[in-house]
Backbone as JSON Lines, residues from 0, in Angstrom:
{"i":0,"aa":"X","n":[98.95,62.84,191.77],"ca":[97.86,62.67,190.81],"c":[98.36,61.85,189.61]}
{"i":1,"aa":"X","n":[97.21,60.91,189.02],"ca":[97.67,59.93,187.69],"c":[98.39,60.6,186.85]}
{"i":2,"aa":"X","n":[98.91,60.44,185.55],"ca":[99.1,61.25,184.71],"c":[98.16,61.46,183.37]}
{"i":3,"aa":"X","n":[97.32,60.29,183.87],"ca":[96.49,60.58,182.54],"c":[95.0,61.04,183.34]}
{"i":4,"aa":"X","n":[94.92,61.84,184.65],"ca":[94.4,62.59,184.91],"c":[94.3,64.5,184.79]}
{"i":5,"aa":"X","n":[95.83,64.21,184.82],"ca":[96.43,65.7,184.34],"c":[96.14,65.52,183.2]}
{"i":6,"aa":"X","n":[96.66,64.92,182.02],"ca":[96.23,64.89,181.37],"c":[95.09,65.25,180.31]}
{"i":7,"aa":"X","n":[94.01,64.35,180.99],"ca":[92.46,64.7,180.91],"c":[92.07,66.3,180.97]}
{"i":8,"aa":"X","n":[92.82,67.08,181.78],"ca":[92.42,68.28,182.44],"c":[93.51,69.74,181.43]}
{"i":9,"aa":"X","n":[94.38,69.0,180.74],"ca":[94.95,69.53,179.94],"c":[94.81,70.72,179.11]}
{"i":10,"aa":"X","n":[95.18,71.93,178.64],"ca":[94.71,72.74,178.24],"c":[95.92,72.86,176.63]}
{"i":11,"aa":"X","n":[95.23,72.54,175.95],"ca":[96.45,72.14,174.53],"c":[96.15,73.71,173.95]}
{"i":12,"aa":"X","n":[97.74,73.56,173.33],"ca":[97.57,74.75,172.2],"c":[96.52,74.74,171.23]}
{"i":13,"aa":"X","n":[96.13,76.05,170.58],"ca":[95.35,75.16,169.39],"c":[95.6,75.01,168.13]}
{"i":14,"aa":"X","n":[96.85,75.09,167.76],"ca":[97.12,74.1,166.43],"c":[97.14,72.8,166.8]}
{"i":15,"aa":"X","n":[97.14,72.43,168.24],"ca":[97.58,71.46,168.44],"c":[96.21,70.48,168.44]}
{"i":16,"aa":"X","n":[94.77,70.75,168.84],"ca":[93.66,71.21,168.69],"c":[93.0,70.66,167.61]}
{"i":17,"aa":"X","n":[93.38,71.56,166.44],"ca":[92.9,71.4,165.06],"c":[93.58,70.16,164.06]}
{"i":18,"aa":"X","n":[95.1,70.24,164.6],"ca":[95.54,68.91,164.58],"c":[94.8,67.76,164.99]}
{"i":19,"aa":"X","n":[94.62,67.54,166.13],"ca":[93.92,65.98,166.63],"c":[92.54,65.98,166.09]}
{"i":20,"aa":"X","n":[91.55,67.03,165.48],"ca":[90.73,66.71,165.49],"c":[90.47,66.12,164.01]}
{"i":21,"aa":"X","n":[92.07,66.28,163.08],"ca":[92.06,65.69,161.89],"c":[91.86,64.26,162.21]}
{"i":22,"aa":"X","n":[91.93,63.77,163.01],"ca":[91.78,61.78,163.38],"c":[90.92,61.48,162.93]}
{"i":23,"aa":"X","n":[89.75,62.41,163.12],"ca":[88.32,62.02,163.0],"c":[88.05,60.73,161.74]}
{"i":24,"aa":"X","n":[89.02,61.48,160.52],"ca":[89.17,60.59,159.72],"c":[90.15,60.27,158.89]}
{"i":25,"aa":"X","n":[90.43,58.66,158.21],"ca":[91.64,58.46,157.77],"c":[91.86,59.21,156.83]}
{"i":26,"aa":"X","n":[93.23,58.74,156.46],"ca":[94.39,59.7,155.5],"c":[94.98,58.59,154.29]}
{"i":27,"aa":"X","n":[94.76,58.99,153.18],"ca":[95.52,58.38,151.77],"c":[96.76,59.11,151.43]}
{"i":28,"aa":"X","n":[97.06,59.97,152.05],"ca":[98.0,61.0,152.29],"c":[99.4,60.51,152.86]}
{"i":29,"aa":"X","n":[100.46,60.18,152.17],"ca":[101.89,59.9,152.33],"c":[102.22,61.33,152.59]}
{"i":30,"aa":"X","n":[103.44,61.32,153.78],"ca":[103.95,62.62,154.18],"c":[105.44,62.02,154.8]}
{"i":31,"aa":"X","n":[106.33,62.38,153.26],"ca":[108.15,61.32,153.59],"c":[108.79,62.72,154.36]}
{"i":32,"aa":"X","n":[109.2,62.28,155.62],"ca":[109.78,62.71,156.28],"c":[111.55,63.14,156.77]}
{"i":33,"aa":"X","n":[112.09,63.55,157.12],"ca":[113.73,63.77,157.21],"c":[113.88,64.38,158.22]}
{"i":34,"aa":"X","n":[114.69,64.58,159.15],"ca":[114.96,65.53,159.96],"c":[116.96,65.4,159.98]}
{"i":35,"aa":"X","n":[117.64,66.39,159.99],"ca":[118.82,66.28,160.59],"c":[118.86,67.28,161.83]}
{"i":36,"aa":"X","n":[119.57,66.82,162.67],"ca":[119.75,66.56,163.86],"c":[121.37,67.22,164.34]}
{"i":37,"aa":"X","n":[121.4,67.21,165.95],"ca":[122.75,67.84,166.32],"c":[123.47,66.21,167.04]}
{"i":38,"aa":"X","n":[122.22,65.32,166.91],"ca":[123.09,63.86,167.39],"c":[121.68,63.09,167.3]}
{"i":39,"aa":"X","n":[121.83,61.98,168.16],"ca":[121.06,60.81,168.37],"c":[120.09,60.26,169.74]}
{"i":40,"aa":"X","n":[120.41,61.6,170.37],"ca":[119.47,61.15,172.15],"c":[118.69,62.59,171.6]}
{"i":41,"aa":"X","n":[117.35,61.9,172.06],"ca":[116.28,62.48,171.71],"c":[116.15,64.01,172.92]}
{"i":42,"aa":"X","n":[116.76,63.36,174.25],"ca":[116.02,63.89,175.11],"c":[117.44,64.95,175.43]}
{"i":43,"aa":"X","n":[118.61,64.97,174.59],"ca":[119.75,66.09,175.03],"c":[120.13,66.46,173.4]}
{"i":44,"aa":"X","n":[119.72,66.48,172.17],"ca":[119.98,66.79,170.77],"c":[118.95,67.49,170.4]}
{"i":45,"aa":"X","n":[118.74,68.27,169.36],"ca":[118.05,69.48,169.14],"c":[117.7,69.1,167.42]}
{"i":46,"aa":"X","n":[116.58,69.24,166.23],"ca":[116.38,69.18,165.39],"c":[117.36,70.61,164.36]}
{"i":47,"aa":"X","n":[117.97,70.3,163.89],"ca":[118.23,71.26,162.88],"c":[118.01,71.92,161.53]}
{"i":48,"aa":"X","n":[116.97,70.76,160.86],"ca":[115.9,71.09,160.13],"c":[115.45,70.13,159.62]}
{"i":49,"aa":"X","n":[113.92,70.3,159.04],"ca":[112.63,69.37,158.68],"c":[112.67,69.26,157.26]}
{"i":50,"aa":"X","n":[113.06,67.89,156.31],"ca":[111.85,68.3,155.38],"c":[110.97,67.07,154.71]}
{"i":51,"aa":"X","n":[110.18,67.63,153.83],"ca":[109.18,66.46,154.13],"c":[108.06,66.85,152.67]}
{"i":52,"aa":"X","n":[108.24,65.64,151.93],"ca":[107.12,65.87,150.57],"c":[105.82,64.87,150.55]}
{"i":53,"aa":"X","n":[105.16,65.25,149.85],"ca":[103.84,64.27,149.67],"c":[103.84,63.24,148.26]}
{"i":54,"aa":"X","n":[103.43,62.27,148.69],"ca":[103.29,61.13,148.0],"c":[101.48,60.61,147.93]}
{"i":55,"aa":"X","n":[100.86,61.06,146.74],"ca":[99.32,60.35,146.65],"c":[99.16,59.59,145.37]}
{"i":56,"aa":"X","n":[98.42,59.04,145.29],"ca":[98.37,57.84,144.31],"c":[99.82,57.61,143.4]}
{"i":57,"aa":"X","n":[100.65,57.24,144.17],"ca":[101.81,56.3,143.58],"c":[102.39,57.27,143.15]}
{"i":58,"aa":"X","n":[102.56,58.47,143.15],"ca":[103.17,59.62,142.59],"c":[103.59,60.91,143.82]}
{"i":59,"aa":"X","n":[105.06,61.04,143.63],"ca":[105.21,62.08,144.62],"c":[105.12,63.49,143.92]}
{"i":60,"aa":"X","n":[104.68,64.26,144.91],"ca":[103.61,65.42,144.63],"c":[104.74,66.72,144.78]}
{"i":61,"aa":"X","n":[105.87,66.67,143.92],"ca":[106.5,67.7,144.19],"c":[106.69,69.4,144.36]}
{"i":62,"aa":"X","n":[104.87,70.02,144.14],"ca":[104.09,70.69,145.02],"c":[104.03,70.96,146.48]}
{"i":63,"aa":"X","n":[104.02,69.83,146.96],"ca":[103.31,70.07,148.3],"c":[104.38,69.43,149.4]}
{"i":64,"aa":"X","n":[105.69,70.22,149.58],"ca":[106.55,69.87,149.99],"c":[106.8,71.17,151.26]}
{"i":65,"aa":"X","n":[107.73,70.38,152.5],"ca":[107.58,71.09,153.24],"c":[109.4,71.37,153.85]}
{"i":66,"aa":"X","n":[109.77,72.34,154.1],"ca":[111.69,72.43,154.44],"c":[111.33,73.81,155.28]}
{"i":67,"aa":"X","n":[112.42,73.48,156.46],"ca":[112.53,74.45,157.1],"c":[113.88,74.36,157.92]}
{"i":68,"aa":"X","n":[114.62,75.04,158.52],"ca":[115.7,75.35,158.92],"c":[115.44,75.93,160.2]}
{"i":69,"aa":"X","n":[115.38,75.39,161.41],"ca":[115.1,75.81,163.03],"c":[116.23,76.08,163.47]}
{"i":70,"aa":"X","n":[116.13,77.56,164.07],"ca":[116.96,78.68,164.76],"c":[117.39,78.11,165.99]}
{"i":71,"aa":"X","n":[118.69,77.01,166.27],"ca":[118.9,76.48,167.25],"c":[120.13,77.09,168.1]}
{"i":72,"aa":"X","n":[120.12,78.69,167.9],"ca":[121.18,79.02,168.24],"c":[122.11,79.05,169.47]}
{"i":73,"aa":"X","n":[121.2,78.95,170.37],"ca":[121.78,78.77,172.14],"c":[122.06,77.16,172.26]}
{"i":74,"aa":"X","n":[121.49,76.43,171.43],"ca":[122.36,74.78,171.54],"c":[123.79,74.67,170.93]}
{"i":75,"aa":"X","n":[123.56,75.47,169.46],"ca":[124.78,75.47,169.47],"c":[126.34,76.36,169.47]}
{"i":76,"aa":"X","n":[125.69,77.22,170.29],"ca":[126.63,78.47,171.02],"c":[127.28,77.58,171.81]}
{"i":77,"aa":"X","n":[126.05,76.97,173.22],"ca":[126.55,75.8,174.04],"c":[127.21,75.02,173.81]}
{"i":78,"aa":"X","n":[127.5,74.36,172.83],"ca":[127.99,72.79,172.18],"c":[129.13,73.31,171.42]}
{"i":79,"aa":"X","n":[129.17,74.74,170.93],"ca":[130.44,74.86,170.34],"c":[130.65,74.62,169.17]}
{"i":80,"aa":"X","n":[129.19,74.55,168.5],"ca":[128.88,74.11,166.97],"c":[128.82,75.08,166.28]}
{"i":81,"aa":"X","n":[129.13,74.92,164.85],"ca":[129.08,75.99,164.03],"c":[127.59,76.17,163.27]}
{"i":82,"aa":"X","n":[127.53,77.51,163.2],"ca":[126.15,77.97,162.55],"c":[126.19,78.67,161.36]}
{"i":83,"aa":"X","n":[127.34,77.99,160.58],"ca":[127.64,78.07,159.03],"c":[126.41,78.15,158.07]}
{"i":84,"aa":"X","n":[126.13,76.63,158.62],"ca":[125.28,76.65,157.62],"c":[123.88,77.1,157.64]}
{"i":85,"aa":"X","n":[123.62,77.11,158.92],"ca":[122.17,78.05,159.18],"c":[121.97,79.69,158.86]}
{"i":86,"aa":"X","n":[123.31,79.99,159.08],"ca":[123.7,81.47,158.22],"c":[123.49,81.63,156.9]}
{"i":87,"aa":"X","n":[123.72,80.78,156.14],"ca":[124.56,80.7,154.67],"c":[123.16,80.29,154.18]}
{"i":88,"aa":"X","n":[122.7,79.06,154.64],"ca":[121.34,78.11,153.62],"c":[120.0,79.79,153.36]}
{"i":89,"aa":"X","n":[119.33,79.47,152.01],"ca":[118.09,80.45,151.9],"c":[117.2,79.93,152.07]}
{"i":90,"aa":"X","n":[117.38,78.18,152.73],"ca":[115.68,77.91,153.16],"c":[115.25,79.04,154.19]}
{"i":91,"aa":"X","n":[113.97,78.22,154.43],"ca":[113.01,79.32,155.42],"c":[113.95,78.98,156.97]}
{"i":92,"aa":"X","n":[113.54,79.91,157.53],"ca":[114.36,79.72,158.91],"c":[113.16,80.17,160.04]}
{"i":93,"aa":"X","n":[113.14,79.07,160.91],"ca":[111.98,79.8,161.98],"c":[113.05,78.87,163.31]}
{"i":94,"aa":"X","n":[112.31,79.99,163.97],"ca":[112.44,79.15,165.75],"c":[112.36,77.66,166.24]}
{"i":95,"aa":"X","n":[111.82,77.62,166.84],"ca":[111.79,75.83,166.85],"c":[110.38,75.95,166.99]}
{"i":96,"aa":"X","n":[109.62,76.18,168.05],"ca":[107.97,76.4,168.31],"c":[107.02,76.77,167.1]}
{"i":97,"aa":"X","n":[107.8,78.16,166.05],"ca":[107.34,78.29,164.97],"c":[107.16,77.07,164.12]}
{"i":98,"aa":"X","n":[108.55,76.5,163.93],"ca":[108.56,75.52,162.92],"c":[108.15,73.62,163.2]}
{"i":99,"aa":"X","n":[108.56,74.0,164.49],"ca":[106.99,72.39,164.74],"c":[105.75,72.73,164.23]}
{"i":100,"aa":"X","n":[105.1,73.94,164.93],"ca":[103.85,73.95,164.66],"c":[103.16,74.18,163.16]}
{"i":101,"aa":"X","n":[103.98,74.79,162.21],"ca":[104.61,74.77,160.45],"c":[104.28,73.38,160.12]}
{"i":102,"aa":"X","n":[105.22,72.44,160.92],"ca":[105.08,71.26,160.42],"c":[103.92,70.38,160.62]}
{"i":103,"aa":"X","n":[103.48,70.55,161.87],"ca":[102.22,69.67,162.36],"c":[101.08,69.72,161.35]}
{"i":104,"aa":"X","n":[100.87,71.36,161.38],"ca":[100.24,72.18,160.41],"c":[100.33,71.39,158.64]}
{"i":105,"aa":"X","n":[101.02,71.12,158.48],"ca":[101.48,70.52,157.04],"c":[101.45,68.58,156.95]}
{"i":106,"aa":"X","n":[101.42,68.12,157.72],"ca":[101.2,66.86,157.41],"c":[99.69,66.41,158.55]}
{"i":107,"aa":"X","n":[99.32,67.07,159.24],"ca":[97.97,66.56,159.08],"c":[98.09,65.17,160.13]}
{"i":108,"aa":"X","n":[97.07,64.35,159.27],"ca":[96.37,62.96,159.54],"c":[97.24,62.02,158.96]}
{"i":109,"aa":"X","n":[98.46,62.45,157.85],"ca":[99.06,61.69,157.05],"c":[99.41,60.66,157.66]}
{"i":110,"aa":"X","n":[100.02,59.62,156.69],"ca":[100.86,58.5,157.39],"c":[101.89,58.86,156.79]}
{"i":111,"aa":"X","n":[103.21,58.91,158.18],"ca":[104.19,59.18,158.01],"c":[105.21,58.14,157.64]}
{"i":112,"aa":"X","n":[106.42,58.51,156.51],"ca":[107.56,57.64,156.28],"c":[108.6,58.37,155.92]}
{"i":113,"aa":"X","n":[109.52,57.12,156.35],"ca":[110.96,57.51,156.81],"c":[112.1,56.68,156.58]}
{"i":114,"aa":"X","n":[113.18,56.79,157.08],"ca":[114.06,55.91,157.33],"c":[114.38,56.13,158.71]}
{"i":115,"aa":"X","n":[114.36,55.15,159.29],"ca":[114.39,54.72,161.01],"c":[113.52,56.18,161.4]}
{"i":116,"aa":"X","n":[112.49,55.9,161.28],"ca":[111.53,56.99,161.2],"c":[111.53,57.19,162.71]}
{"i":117,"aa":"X","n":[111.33,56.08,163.37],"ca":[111.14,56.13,165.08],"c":[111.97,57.37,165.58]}
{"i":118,"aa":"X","n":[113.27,57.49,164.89],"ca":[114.0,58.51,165.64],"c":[113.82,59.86,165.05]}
{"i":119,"aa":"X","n":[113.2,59.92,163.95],"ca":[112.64,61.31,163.6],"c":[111.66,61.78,164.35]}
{"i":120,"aa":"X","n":[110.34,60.73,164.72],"ca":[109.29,60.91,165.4],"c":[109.48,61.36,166.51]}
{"i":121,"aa":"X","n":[110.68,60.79,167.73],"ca":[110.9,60.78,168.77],"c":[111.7,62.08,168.92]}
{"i":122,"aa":"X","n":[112.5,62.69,168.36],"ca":[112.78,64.13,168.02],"c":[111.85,64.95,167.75]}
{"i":123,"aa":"X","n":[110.93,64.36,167.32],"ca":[109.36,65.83,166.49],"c":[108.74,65.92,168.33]}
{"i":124,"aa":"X","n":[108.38,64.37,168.87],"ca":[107.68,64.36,170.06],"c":[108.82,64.78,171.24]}
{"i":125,"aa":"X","n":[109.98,65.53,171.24],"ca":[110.56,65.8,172.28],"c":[110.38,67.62,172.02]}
{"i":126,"aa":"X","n":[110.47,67.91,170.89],"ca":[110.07,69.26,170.51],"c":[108.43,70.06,171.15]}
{"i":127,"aa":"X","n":[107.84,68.83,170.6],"ca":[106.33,68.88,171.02],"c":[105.51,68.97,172.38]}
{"i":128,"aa":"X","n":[106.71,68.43,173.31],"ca":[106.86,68.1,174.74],"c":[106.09,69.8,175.12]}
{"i":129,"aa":"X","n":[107.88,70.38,174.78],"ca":[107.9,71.84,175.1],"c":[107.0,72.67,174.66]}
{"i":130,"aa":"X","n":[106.3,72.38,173.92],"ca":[104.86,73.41,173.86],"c":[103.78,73.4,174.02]}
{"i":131,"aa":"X","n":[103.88,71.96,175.07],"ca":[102.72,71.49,175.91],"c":[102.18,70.71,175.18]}
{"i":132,"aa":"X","n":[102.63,70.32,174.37],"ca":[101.75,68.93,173.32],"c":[101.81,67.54,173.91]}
{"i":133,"aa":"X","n":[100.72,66.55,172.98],"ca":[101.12,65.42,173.48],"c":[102.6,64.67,171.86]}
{"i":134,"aa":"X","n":[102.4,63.52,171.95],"ca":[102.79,62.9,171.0],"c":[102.13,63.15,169.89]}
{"i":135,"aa":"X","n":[102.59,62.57,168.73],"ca":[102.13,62.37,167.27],"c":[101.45,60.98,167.22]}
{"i":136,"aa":"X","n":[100.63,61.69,166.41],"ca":[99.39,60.72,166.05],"c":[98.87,59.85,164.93]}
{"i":137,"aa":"X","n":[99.99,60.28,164.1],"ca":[100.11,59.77,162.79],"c":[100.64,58.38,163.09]}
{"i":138,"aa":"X","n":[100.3,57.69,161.79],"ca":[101.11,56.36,161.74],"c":[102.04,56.71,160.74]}
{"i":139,"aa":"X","n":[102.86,55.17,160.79],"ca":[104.41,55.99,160.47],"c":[105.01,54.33,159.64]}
{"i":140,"aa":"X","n":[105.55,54.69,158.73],"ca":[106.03,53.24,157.95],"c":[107.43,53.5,157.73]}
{"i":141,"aa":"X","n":[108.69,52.46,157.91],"ca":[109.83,52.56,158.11],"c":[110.32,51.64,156.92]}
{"i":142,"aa":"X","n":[111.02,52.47,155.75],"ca":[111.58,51.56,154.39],"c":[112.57,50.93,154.87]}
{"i":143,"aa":"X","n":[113.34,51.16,155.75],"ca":[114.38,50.0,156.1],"c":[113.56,48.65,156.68]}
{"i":144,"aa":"X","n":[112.57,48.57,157.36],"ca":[111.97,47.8,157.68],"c":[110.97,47.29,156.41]}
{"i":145,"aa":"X","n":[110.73,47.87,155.65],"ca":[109.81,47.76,154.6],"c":[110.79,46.58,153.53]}
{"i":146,"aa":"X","n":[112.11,46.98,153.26],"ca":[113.32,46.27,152.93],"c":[113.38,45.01,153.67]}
{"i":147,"aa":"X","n":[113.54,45.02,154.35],"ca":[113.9,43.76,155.77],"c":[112.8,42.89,155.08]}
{"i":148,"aa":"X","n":[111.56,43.13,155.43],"ca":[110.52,42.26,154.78],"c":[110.54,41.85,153.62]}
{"i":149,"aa":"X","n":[110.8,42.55,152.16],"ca":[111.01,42.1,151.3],"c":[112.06,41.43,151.46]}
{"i":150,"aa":"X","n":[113.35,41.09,151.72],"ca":[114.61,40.26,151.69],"c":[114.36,39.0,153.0]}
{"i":151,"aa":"X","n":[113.14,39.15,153.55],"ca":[112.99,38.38,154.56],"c":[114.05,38.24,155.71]}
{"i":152,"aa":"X","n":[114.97,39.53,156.29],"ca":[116.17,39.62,156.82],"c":[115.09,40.58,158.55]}
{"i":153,"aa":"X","n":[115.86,40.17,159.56],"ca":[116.05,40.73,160.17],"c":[116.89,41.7,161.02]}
{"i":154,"aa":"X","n":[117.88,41.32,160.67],"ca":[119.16,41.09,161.54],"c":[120.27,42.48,161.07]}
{"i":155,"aa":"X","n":[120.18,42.72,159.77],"ca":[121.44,43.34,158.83],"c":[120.81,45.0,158.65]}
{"i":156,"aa":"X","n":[121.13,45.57,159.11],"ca":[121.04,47.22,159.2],"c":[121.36,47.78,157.32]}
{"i":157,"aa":"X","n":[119.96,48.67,157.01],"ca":[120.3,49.14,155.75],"c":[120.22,50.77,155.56]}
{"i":158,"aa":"X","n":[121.13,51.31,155.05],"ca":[121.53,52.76,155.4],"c":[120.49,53.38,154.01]}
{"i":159,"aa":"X","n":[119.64,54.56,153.93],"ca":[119.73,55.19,152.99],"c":[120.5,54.93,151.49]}
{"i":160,"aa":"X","n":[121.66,55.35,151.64],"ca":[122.86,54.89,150.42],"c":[122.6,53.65,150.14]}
{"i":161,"aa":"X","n":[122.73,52.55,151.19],"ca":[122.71,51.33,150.61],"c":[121.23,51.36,149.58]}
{"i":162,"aa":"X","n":[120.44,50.99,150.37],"ca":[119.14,51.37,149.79],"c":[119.13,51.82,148.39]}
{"i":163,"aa":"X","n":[119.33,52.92,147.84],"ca":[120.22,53.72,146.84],"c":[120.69,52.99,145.98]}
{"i":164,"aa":"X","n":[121.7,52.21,146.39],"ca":[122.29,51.46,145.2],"c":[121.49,50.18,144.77]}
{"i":165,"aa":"X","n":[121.04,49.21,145.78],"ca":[120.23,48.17,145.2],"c":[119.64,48.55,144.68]}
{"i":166,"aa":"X","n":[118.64,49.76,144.67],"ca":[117.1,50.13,143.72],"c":[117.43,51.06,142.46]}
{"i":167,"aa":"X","n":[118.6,51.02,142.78],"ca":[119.82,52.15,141.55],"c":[118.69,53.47,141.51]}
{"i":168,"aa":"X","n":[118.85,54.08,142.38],"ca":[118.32,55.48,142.8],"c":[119.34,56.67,142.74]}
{"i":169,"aa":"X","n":[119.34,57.95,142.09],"ca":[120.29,58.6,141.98],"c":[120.31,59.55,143.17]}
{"i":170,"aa":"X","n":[121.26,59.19,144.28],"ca":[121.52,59.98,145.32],"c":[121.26,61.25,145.47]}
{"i":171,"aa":"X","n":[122.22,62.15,144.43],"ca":[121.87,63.62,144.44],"c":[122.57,64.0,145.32]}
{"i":172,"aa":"X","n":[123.38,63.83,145.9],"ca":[124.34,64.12,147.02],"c":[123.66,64.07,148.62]}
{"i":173,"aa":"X","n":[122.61,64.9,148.36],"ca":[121.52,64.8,149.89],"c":[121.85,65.73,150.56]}
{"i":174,"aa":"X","n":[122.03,67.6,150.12],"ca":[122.49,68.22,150.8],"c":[121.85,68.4,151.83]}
{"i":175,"aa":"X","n":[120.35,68.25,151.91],"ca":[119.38,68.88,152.59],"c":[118.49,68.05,153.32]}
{"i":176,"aa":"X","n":[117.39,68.17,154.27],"ca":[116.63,67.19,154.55],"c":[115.24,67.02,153.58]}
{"i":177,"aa":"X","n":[114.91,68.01,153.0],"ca":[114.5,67.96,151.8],"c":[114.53,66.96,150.46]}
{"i":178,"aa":"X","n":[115.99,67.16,150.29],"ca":[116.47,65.92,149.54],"c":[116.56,65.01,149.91]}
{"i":179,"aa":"X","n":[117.01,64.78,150.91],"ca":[116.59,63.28,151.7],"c":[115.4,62.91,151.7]}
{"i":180,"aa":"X","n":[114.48,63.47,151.74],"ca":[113.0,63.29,152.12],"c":[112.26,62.8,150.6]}
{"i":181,"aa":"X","n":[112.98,63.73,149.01],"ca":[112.73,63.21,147.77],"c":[113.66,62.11,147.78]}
{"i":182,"aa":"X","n":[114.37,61.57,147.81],"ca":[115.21,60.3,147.51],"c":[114.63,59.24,148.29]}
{"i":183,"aa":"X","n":[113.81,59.5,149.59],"ca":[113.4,58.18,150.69],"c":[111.86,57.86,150.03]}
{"i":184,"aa":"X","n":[111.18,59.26,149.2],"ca":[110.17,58.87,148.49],"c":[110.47,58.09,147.96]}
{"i":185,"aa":"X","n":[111.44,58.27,146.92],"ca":[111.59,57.2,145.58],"c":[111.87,55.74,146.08]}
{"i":186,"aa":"X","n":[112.43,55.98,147.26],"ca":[112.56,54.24,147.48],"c":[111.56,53.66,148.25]}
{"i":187,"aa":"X","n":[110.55,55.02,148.54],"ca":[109.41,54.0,149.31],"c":[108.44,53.79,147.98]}
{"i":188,"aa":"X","n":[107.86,54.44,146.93],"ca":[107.37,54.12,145.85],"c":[108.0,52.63,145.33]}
{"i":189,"aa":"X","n":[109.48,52.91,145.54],"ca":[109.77,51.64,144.47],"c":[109.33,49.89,145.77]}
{"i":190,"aa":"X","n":[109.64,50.62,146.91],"ca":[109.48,48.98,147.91],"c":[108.25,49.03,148.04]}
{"i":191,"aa":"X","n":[107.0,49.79,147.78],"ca":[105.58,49.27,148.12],"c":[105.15,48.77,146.57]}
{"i":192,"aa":"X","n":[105.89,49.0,145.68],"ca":[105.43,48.49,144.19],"c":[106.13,46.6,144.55]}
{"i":193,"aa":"X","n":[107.12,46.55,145.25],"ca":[108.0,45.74,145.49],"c":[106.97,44.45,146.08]}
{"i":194,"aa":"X","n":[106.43,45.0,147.04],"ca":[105.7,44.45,148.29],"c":[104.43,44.29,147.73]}
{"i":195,"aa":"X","n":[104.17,44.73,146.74],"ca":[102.8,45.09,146.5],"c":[101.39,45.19,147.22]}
{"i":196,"aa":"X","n":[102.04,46.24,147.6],"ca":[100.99,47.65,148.82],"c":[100.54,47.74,147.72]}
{"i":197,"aa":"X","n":[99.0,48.48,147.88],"ca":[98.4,49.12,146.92],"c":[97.53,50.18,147.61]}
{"i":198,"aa":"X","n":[98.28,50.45,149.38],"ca":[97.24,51.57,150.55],"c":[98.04,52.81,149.01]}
């Protein structure tokens, strides 16, 4: 059978549900994203936690922010990794199923941004797999690429940090994905003032 016959015939969760039926209409809604990770292959690495703030009219909304810490403990029992810091941190701590659906739940219709966002996305949609979901539906804007365009470069890879120092952004060390997620705001505020976006 096709797959976008199964598909069709599909029986979705229903956050998953109330999610899609946010499409209906667009979003002015920035939702800066982070994830750290146990590596870089989507389809054998595990998320280790989310976080993620809102950005609306040119101002990030340090309210309406989202961090969580996913209970990945049988990956890394397996792998031989330490669970220091999932012990130790007082963010929130949920399962993995809990804390996708936390997250889906929290950004909505938004348009999502990142740094090399593709591989955050592709980690959220390998999570999403497993609870019978489809993909994410959001659109998604990438400041390294947002950079590239302004410098008219294709070619030259730009890290976070780097980023950082050209726009003289104060790092903050970045313990968290949280903090990552406030520091990738500030440099997407400063490259769409750059570019002059005015979504």
């Amino acid at each position: 059978m096709l797959d976008w016959i199964k598909n069709l015939n599909k029986e979705y969760p229903e956050f998953w549900k109330n999610y899609s039926a946010k499409f209906e209409q667009k979003s002015n809604r920035f939702v800066v994203i982070s994830t750290e990770t146990t590596g870089l292959n989507p389809s054998k690495d595990v998320i280790l936690s989310i976080g993620a703030v809102t950005v609306e009219n040119n101002t990030i909304v340090v309210s309406d922010f989202f961090e969580v810490i996913i209970l990945q403990y049988i990956f890394l029992h397996d792998n031989g990794l330490s669970n220091e810091f999932i012990v130790e941190s007082k963010l929130q701590k949920l399962g993995e199923p809990e804390a996708i659906q936390a997250f889906v739940d929290f950004i909505g219709n938004s348009i999502l941004v990142g740094h090399r966002i593709h591989f955050d996305i592709e980690m959220i949609n390998e999570a999403l797999y497993k609870l019978g979901c489809s993909r994410l539906k959001n659109e998604a804007i990438d400041i390294e690429i947002m950079y590239r365009k302004l410098i008219d470069s294709t070619d030259k890879p730009f890290s976070v940090d780097d980023l950082c120092q050209i726009f003289k952004v104060n790092k903050n060390e970045r313990h968290s994905s949280g903090e990552d997620a406030y520091t990738i705001a500030l440099l997407f505020l400063k490259l769409k003032s750059r570019l002059g976006i005015n979504i």
